[in-house]
C-alpha positions as CSV (number, residue, x, y, z in Angstrom):
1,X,19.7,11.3,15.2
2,X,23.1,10.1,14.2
3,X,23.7,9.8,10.7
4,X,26.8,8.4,10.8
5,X,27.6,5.0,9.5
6,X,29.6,2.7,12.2
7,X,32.9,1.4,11.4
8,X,32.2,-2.3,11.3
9,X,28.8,-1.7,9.6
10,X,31.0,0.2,6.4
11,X,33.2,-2.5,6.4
12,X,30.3,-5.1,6.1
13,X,29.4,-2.4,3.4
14,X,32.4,-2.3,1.7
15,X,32.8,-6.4,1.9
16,X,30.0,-7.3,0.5
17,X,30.0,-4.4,-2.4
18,X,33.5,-5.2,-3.0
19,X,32.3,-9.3,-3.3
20,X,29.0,-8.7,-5.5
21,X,31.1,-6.2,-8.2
22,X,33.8,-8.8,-8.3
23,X,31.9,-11.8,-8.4
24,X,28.0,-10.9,-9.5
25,X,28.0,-8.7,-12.4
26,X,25.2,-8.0,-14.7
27,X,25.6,-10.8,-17.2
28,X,26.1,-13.6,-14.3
29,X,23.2,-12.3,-12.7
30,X,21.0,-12.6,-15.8
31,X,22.1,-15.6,-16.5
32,X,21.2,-17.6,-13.4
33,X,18.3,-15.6,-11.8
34,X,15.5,-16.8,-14.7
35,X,16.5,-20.7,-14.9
36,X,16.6,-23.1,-12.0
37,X,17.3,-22.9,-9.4
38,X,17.2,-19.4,-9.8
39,X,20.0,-18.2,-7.9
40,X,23.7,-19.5,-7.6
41,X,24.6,-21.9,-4.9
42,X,28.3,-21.9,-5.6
43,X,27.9,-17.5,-4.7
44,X,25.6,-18.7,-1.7
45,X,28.7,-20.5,-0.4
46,X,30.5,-18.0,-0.5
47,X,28.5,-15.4,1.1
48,X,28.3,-17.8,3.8
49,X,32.1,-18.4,3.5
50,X,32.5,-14.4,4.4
51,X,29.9,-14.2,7.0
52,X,27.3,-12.3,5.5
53,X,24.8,-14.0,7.2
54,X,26.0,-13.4,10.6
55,X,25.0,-9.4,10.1
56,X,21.3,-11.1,10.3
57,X,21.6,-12.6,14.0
58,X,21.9,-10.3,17.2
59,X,24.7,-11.0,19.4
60,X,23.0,-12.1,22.1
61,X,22.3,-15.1,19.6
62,X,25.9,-15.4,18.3
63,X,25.7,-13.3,15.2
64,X,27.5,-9.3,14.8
65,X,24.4,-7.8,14.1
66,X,20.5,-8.1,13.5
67,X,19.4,-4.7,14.3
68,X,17.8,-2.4,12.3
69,X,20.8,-0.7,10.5
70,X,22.8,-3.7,9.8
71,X,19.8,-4.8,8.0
72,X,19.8,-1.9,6.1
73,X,23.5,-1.7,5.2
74,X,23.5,-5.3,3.8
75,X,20.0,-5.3,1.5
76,X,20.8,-1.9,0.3
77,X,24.4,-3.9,-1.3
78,X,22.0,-6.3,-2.1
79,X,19.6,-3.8,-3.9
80,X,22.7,-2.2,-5.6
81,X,24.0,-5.0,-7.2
82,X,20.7,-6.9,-8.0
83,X,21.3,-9.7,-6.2
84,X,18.7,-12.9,-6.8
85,X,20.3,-14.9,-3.8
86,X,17.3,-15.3,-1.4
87,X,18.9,-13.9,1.5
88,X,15.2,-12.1,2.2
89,X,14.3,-15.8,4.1
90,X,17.4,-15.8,6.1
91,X,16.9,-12.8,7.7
92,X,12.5,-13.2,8.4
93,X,14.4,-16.7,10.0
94,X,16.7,-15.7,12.1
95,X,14.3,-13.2,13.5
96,X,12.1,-16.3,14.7
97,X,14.6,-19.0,15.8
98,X,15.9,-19.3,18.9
99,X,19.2,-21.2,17.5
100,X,19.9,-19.7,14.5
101,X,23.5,-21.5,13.8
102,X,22.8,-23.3,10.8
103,X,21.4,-20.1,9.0
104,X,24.7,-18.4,9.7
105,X,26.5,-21.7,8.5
106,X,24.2,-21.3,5.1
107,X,21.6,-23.7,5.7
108,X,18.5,-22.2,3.4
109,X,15.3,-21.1,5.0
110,X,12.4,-19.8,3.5
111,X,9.5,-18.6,5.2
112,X,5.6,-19.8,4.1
113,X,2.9,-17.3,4.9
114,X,1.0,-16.3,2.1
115,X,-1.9,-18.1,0.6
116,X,-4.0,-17.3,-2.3
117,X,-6.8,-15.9,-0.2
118,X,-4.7,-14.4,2.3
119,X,-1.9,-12.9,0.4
120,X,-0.3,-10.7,3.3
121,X,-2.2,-10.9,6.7
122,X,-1.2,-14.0,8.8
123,X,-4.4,-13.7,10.2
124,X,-6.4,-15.0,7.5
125,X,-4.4,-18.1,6.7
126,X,-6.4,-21.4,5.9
127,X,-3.1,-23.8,6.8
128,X,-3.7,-26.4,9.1
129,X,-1.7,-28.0,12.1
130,X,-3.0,-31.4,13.5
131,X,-1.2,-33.5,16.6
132,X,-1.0,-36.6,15.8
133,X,2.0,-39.1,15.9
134,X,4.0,-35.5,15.7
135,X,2.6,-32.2,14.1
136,X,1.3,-32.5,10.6
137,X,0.6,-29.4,8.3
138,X,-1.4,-29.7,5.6
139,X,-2.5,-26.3,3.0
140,X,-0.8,-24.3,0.6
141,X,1.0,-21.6,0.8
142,X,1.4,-19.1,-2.5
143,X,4.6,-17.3,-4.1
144,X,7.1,-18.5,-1.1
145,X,10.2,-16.4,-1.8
146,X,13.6,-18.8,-1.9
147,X,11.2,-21.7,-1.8
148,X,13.3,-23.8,-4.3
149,X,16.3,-23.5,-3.4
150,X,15.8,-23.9,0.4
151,X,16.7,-26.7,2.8
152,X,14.2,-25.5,5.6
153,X,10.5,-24.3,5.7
154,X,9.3,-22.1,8.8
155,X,5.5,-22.2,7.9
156,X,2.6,-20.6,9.3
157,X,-0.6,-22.6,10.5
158,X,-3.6,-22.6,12.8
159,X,-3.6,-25.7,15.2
160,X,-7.2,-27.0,16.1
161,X,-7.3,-23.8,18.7
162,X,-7.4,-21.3,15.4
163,X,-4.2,-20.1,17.2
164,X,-1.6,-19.2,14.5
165,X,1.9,-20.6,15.6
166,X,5.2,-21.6,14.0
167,X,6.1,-25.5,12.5
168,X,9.6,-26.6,10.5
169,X,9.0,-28.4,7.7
170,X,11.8,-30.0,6.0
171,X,11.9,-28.9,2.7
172,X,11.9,-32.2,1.2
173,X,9.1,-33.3,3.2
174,X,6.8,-31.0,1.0
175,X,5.9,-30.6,-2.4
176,X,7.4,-27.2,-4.0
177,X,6.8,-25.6,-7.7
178,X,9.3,-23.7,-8.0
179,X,9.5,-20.8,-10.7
180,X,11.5,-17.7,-11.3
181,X,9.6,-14.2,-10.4
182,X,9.3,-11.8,-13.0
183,X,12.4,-10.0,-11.6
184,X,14.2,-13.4,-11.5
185,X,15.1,-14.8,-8.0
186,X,13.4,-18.0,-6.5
187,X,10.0,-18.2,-5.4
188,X,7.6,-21.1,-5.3
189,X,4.6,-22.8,-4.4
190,X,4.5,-24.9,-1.5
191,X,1.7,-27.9,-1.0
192,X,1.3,-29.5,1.9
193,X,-0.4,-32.8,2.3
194,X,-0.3,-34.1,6.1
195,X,3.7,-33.6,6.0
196,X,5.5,-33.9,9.3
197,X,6.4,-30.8,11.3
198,X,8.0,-29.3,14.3
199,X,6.3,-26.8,16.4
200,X,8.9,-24.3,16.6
201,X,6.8,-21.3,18.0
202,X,2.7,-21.9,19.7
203,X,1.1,-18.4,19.4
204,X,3.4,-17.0,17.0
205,X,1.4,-13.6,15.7
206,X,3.7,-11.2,17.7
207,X,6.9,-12.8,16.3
208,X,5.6,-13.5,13.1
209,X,4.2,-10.1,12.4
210,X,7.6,-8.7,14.2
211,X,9.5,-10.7,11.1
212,X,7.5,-9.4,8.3
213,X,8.3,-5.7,9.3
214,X,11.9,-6.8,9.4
215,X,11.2,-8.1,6.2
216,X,9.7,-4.5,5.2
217,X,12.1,-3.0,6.2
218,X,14.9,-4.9,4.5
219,X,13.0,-4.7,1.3
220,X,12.6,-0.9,1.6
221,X,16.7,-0.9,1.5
222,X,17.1,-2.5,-1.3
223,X,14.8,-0.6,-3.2
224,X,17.0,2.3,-1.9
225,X,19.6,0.8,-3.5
226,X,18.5,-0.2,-6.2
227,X,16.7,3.3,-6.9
228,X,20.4,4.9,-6.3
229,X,21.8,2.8,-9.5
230,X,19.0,3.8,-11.6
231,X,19.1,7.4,-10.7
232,X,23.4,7.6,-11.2
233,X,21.9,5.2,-14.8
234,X,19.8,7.8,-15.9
235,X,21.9,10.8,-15.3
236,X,24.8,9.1,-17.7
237,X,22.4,9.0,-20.2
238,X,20.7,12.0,-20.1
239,X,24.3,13.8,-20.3
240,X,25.4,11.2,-23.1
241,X,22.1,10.9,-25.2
242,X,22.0,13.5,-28.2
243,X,19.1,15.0,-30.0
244,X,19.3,18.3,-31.9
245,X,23.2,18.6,-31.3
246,X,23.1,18.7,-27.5
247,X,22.6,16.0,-24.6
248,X,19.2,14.9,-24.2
249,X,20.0,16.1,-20.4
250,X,20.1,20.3,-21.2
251,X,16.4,20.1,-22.0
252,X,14.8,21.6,-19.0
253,X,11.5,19.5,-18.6
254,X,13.8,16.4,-18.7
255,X,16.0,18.2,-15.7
256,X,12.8,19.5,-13.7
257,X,11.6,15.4,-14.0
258,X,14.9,14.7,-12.9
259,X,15.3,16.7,-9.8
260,X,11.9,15.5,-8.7
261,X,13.2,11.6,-9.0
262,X,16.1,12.8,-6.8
263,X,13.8,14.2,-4.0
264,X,11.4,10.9,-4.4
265,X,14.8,9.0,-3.4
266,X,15.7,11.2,-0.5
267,X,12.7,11.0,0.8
268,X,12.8,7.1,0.7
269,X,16.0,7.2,2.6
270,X,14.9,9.4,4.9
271,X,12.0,7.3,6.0
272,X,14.4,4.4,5.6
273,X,16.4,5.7,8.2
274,X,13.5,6.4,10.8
275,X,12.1,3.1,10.3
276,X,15.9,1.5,10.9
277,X,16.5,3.3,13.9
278,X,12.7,2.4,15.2
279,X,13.7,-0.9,15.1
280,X,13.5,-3.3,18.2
281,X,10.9,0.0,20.2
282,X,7.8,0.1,20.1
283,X,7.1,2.5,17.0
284,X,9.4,0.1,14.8
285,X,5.6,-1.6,13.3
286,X,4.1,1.6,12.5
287,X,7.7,2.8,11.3
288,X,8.1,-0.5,8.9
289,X,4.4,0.3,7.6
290,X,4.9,3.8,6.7
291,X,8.0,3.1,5.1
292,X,7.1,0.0,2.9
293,X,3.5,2.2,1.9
294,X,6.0,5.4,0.7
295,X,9.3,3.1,-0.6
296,X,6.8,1.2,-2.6
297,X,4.8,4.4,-4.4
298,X,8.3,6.4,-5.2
299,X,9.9,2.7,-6.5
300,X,7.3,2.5,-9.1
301,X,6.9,6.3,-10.0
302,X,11.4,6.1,-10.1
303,X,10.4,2.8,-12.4
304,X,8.3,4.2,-14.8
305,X,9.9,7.8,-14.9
306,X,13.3,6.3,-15.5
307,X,12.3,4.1,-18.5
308,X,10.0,7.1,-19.7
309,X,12.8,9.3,-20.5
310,X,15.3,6.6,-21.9
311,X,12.7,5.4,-24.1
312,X,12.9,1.7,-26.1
313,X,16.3,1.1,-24.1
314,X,15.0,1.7,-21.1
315,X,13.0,-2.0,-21.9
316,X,15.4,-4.0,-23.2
317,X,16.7,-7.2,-22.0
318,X,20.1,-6.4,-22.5
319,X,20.0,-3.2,-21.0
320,X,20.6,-3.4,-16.9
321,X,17.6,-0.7,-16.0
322,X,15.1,-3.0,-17.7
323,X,16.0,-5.4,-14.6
324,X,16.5,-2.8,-12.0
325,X,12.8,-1.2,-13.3
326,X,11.2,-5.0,-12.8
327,X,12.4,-5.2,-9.6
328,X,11.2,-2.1,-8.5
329,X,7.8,-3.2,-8.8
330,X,8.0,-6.7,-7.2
331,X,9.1,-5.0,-4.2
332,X,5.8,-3.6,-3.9
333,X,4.0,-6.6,-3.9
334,X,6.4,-8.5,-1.5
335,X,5.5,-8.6,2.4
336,X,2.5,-5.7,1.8
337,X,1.7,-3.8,-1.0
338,X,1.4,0.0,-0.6
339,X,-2.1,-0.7,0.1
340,X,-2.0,-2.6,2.4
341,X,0.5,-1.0,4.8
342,X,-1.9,2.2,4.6
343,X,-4.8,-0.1,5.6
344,X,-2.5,-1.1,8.5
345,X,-1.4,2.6,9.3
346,X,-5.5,3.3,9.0
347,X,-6.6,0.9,11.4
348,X,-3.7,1.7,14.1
349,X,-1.9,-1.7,13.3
């Protein structure tokens, strides 16, 4: 397997790390990630203004990327910096629409899936789709991620055959509660009360379920990222942190812990990397599964090790690993939890 990064996918790299350290810091991040509309449209602009979201559509569709390794190269920027900007529901859209033009323009999608009973299988949904005078969805769907601040809805329902298929919903068409999650970033719940719709996809289960381990995947790379800024984090302060006249870091069961963190993270990459170059084959489901199940065990153990050994620090607000930890955990629960992507790996997807 080719390690190697491509050209155009380190420049992509370097572009948008180069953009989110100029323009995203810390403090700016905090300070519009927890208050509406829980993200910055002004940096949304400008992402689009830089073509960011063009890495998220194939070629064949107009875009410069969409494959498996472009998606990791931009979330794991994304995980670095900890970005809020909802950039999750452009890519689980333009992996389902067949003219994705306005999502590289910066048109705001958000996908609706999950409902309170059926949290992460798309089988189980309750949503409705009646024909009449046009399609009209009515149900609700649960913690929509980027539901506030988008423009378009690509929602999931049953038609009166039970088969699960694909409907755009203008966003303004429905009723959203929009709220900030616990790592900041939009997300939202979306009611729907016979609201228009357009069938965008009839039968939609092999696309749908197709989108979600993009999703995974892109997930699992910013948790990568993420993990990589908490590991260089805790290693600063473990060689700057005194406690009987030496670093905190020359105490050996604090090293031994440390090391083991490092291997968690490699492993993550590695599987990272199979599942990325799975992508678009056959094995790419059962390649997105196993890497959401293991990202999501070694994000929380790197969470709660991390914060462990910097102690009362580690949880303050002001402190940037506080943030990074939180995160760490919400990407467990997003798309799959680690239990559920076993169950999946159990029963042979």
């Amino acid at each position: 397997m080719n390690f190697e990064i491509t050209d155009d996918r380190r420049m992509l790299a370097e572009t948008l790390q180069r953009f989110l350290a100029d323009t995203y810091p810390f403090e700016h991040r905090t300070a519009v990630a927890y208050d509406a509309p829980f993200h910055d449209p002004a940096k949304w602009a400008e992402l689009a203004d830089l073509g960011i979201f063009y890495a998220l559509v194939t070629e064949e569709q107009g875009g410069m990327g969409g494959r498996g390794f472009d998606i990791v190269t931009l979330f794991e920027e994304l995980g670095r910096a900890l970005c809020p900007e909802p950039i999750l529901g452009q890519l689980l859209a333009a992996s389902l629409l067949n003219a994705p033009e306005p999502l590289m323009d910066g048109t705001r999608y958000a996908l609706a899936v999950s409902e309170l009973d059926a949290p992460y299988d798309p089988d189980d949904i309750t949503t409705t789709a009646d024909e009449r005078d046009g399609w009209r969805l009515t149900g609700r769907k649960t913690v929509v991620y980027g539901a506030p601040a988008a423009e378009v809805l690509l929602v999931a329902a049953k038609g009166p055959d039970q088969v699960l298929s694909l409907f755009r919903v203008a966003a303004k068409d429905a009723e959203i509660i929009g709220y900030a999650m616990i790592d900041g970033g939009p997300a939202g719940e979306v009611f729907l009360e016979d609201t228009p719709a357009k069938l965008v996809t009839k039968d939609a289960g092999p696309a749908l379920q197709n989108a979600l381990d993009l999703g995974a995947l892109a997930l699992c790379a910013e948790a990568l990222g993420a993990m990589e800024v908490v590991q260089a984090t805790l290693i600063d302060y473990l060689s700057t942190r005194k406690q009987f006249g030496q670093p905190i870091g020359a105490f050996q069961v604090l090293q031994h812990r440390t090391i083991d963190l490092a291997i968690e993270i490699e492993q993550a990459r590695s599987i990272v990397i199979l599942a990325a170059s799975a992508e678009g084959g056959s094995e790419f489901p059962k390649r997105a599964a196993q890497a959401k199940h293991l990202v999501g065990k070694i994000a929380r153990q790197v969470s709660e090790e991390v914060i462990q050994m910097h102690g009362g620090i580690g949880l303050t607000w002001e402190y940037p690993l506080s943030h990074y930890a939180k995160r760490l955990v919400m990407i467990d629960h997003q798309l799959g939890d680690t239990d559920h992507h076993l169950e999946r790996l159990m029963d042979g997807l």
